[in-house]
N, C-alpha and C positions, 0 to 999 in steps of 0.2 A: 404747884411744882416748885422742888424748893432746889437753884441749881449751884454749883460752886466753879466757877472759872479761875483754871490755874493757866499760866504762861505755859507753852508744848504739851497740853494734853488738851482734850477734849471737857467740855461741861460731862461735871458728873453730879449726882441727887446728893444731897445731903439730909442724912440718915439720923446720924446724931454732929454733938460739940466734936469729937472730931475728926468729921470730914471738912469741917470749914476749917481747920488750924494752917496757917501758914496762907491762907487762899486771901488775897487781894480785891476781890468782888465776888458778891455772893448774891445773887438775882432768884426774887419769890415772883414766882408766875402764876397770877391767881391764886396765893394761897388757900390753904384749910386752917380753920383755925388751931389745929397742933403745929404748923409750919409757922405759922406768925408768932406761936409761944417761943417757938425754939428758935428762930431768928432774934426775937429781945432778947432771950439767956444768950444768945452766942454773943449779940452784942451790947449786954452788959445794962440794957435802959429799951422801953416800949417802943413799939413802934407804931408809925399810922396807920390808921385804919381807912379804909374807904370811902368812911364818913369825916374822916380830917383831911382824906388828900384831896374831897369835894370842896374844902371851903374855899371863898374867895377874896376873903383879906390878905393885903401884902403879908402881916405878922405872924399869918398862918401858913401862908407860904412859904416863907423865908426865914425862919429862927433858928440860936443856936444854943443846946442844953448838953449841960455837964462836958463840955470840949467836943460835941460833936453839930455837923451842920445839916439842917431839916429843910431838903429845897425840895416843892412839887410845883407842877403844872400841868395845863391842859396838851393834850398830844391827840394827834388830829390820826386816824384810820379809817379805814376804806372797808368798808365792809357793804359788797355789793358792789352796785353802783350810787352808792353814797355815800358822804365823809362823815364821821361823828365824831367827836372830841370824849377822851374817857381822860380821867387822870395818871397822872406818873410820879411817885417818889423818889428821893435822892437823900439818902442819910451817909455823911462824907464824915469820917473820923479818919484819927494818925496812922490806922492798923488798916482799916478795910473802909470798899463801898458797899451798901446796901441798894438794890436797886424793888423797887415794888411797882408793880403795874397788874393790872387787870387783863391786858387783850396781848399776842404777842404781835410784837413793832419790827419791819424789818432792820431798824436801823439797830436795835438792840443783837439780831442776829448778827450783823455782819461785823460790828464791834468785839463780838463773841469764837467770830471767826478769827479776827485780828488777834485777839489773844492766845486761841489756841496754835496759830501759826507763831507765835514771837519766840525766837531761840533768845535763850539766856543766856549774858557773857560767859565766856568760857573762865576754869577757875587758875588762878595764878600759879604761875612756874614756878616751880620750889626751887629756894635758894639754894645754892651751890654751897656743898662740904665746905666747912671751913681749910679742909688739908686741900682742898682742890685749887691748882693753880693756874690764876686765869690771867691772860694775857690784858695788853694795857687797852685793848681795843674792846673787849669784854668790860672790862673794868669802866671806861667809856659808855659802854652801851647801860649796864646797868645804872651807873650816873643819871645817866638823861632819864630812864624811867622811873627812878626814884621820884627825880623832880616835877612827872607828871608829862618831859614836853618831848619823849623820844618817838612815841607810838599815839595813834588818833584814840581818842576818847573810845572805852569801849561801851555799847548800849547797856544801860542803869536797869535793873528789875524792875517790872510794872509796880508802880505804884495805886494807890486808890485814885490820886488823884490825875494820874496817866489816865486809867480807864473814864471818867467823869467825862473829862476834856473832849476824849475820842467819841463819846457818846454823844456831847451838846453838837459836834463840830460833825458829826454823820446827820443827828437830826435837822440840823439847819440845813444840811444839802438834800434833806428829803422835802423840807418844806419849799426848797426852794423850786425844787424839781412840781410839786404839787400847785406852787403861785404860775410856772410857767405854764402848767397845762389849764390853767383857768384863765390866764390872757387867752388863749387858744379857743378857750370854752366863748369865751367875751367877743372876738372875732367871729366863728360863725355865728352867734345870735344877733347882732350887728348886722352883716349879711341880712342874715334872715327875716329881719325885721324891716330894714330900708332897703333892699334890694327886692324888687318884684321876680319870683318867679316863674320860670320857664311855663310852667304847668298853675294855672293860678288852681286853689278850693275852689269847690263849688259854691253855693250860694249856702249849700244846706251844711256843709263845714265849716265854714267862715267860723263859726262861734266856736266851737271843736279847736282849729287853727290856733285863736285868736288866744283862746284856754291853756294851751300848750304852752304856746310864747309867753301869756303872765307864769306858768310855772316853770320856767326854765330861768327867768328872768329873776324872780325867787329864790330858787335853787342855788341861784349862781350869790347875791346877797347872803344867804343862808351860809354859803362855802366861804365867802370873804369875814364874816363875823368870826367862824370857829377859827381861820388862819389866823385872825387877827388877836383872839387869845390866846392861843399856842404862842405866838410872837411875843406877846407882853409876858409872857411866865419867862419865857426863857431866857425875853432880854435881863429882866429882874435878878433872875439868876450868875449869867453872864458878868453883867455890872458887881453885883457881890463877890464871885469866884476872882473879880480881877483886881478886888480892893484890898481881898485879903491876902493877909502876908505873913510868911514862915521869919524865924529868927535865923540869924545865920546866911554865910553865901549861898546862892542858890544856882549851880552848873546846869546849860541845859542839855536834856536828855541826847546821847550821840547820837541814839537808834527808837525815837515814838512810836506810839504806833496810831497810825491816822489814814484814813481814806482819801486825806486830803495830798496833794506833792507841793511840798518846799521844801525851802533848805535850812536847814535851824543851826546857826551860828551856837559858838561859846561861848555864852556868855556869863557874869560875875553880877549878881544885884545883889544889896544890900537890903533887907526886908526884917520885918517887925516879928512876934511872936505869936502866935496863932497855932493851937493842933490840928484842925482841921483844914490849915490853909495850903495854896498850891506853893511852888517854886520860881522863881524870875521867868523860863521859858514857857510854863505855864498859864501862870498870868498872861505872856505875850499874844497866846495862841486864843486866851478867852476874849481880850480886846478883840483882836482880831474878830471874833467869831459873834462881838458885839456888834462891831461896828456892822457885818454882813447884816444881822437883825434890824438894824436901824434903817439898812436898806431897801429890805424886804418890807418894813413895815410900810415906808414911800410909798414901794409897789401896792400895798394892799391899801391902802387910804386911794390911790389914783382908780385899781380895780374898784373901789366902791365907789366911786364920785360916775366913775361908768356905770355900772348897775344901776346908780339912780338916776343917770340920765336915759339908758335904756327902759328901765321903766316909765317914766315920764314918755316917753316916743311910743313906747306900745299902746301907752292909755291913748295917747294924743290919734294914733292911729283906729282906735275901739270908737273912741269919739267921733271921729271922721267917719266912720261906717255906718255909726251910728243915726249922724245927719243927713247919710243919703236914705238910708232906709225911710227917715221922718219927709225926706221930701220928697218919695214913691207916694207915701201915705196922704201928703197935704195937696198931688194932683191928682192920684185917684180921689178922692174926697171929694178935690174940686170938679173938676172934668164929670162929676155924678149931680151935682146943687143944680144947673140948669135944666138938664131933662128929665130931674124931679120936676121943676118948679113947670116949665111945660105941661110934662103931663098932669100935675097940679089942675091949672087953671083950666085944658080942657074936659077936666073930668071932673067940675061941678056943674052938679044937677040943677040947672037956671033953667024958664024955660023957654027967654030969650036971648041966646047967644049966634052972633053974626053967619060963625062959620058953622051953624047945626045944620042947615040943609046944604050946602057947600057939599057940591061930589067929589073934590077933591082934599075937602080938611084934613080927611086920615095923612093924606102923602103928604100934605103941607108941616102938618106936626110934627110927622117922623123924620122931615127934611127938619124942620127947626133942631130939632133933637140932637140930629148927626150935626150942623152947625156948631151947635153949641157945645160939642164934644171935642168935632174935628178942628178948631179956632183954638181955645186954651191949653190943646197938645201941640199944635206948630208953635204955639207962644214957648210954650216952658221947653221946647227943643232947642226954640233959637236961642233961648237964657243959657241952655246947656245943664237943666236941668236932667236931661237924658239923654245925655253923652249926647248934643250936637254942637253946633257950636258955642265955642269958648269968648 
């Protein structure tokens, strides 16, 4: 799917060179490879492939060829009840963004939304007839907007690098929204591991139980490793988009477009030359959107340092169950050695033994026997071998 996002209309396919003309983002969804030909001709130099947006050197991620910028990372979806990380491209030039991805994201929809809702400023009031004569209050009013300070900044055309921004700063609040439901995740397996429940397993599920908890506990590891690359691409990212710098003053935008609510001041930076690079208010919004990364990352370094002590507590728990089972096994064993060794000794064939005409030997032995059974179980009760005393 090859699609073009204009400012007040909806995504439309692009067909040929030009449906993309004048289009500010142009997003390949799972392409074909005729879509991927005619994305490099629209823009002018090859693009990634699959097998480039998989690699995972910084210099593959992050380069810039012929004026234009090559950022991918890992991006984490949900498919099922599972997260999998697939990759995502970002090719940023003066004119347009490229977007490439394999799966659709929703943060890419709702970005997409944003666009197609953005009115464009309205276009300038035609100057007045020169024979037309205007009063000093008019003459006044036009004064002040010549110089820029009579009327509020009116909202600037999306640019490429408008839509990027809105993209990194929607996905950061998706992952962020995804690290919250895995402390959550982390809380009931916590629960569930050191809280006894109401209803314990049986004897015959215990291992079944026990099974479940090492893969949940996994699971949940497994989701902290993919957040945790998703994080590092984008911070990489992030930190690039905020280094680089346009020539010229740079106004920030009246009217962005962001999922996010603030208030974004006027501001004037002075900045370097770069064509692919953002604006001053730009820039501001990708620190910003850094420094959120750096937070999250916290969060996922603490989530894992959890995961490895929940695991650690499930073994330690497997272990412990382990050692009562073995010490079932070490008194039956035992509680069995004596009224073997009993019936051992009266059932060799001597043909002088004390108690062979004894009319009571039979009961005496069988009484030995229950002694020697019923002793070493009040013993390993009262150790609390079998749940008695402690």
């Amino acid at each position: 799917m090859f699609l073009a996002h204009k400012p007040g209309a909806p995504a439309r396919a692009i067909e040929s060179e030009a449906d993309a003309h004048g289009v500010a983002w142009i997003d390949l969804l799972n392409p074909t490879q005729e879509e991927q030909e005619l994305a490099a001709k629209i823009c002018g130099q090859p693009l990634p492939t699959l097998d480039d947006l998989n690699e995972i050197e910084s210099s593959s991620r992050i380069s810039v060829r012929n004026g234009a910028a090559f950022l991918s990372t890992p991006l984490l979806k949900k498919t099922g009840l599972e997260f999998e990380a697939f990759p995502v491209g970002f090719v940023l030039t003066a004119e347009r963004l490229v977007t490439i991805r394999y799966q659709p994201y929703p943060s890419f929809e709702n970005v997409a939304q944003l666009v197609a809702e953005h009115t464009l400023p309205p276009a300038p009031a035609t100057t007045p007839a020169p024979s037309m004569v205007l009063t000093p209050e008019q003459r006044e009013s036009d004064a002040a907007d010549a110089s820029g300070q009579g009327r509020p900044l009116e909202p600037a055309p999306i640019g490429p690098g408008e839509v990027l921004v809105a993209l990194i700063e929607t996905i950061v609040d998706r992952l962020a929204d995804i690290l919250e439901s895995v402390g959550m995740l982390l809380d009931k397996l916590s629960k569930d591991i050191f809280k006894r429940r109401q209803n314990m397993p049986k004897v015959r599920s215990v291992a079944a139980w026990q099974r479940e908890l090492l893969e949940r506990v996994g699971s949940s590891g497994d989701l902290c490793s993919r957040v945790r690359d998703s994080l590092l691409g984008l911070e990489r990212i992030t930190i690039f988009l905020s280094e680089s710098k346009k020539d010229g003053m740079a106004p920030a935008s009246g009217l962005p477009i962001t999922s996010r609510r603030f208030e974004a001041g006027v501001t004037t930076i002075p900045t370097e030359n770069a064509p692919y690079a953002l604006s001053g208010a730009l820039r501001s919004r990708m620190a910003t959107a850094n420094r959120d990364l750096s937070s999250l990352s916290d969060y996922v370094s603490q989530a894992a340092s959890k995961v490895e002590f929940l695991l650690d507590a499930t073994l330690g728990f497997i272990s412990i169950e382990q050692n009562g089972v073995m010490k079932v096994l070490t008194v039956v064993s035992f509680i069995g050695v004596a009224p073997t060794l009993i019936a051992g000794v009266y059932g060799m064939n001597f043909k002088d033994i004390p108690e062979l005409n004894w009319s009571f030997g039979y009961w005496y032995s069988l009484g030995l026997m229950a002694a020697s059974v019923g002793l070493p179980l009040l013993w390993f009760w009262r150790k609390g071998w079998l749940g008695g005393i402690k």
